[in-house]
N, C-alpha and C positions, 0 to 999 in steps of 0.2 A: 740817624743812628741813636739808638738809646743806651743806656748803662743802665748796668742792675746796680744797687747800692744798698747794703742792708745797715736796718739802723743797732743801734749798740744793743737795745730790750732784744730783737731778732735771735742776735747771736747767741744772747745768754739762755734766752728759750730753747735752741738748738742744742749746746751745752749742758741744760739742764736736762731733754730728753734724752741725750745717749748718755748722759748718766743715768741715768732711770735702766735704760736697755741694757747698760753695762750689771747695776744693779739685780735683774731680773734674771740674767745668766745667770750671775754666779748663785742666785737663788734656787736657780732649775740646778744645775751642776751641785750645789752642794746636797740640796733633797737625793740627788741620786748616787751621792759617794758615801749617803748613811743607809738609804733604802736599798742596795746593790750588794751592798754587803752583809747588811744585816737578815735580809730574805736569803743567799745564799748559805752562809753559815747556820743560819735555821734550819735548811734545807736538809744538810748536811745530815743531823741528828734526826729528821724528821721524815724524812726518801718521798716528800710529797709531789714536787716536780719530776725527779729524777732520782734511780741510783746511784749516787755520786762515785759508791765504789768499784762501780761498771769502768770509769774514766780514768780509774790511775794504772798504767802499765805494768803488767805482767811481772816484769821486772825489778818495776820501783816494791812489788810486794813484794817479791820473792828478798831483794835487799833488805827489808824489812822484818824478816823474819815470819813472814804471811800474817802480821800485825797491819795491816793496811785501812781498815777498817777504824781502826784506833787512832789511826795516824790523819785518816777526813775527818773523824770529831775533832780532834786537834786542829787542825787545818780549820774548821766552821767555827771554833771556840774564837780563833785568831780573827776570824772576819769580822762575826758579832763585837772583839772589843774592839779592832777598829772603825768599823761603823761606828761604832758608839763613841770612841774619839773624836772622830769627823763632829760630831753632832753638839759635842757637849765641851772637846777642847780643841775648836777648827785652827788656832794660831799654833797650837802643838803639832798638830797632824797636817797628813800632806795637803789640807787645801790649799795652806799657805807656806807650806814647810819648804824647804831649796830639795832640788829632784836631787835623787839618792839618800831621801832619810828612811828612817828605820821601820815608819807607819807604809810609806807609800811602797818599799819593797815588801810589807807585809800584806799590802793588799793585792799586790801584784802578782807575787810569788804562784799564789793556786793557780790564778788563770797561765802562766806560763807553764807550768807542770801538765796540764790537762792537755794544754797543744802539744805540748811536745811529746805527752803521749799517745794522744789522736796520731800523732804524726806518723808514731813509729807504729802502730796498731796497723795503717793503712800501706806499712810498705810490705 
């Protein structure tokens, strides 16, 4: 019968890689909570991927005052300064922020509006 036994250098090597792993996440994950936002809210003012005022309901314009258009610049203006938070004050913003502050409902906010208008588009 053998035994495994690792020596103390082993463990710290182990250690040291999935810190490195941990490291490289949050590296992928922040590149994408600046870039995600910042191409969307461009997007916004720019209609190169998409309409974006194709996506807001009917309703939410009519609410609006048929200002809806006015109301996705605003909406893209709000992503680009959060991305740009992300990027330039990440302890301020939600990378590191406690869930429910003020940046991470701000980034969140459009994408729940657009489902919930999809939603109600397709009943």
């Amino acid at each position: 019968m053998t035994t495994l036994t690792a020596s103390s250098t082993d463990l710290r090597a182990d250690r040291s890689q999935s810190v490195d792993y941990a490291q490289q996440a949050y590296q992928i994950l922040r590149f994408a909570f600046v870039v995600a936002p910042i191409a969307a809210g461009a997007d916004k003012f720019l209609h190169l991927l998409v309409n974006w005022d194709q996506y807001l309901a009917p309703m939410v314009n009519r609410m609006l005052g048929g200002h809806g258009h006015e109301f996705m610049l605003a909406v893209g203006a709000i992503e680009i300064v959060a991305g740009l938070g992300v990027a330039f004050k990440p302890r301020i913003l939600p990378m590191s922020s406690p869930p429910g502050s003020w940046a991470s409902f701000a980034i969140f906010s459009p994408f729940r509006a657009i489902s919930m208008s999809l939603y109600e588009m397709s009943g």
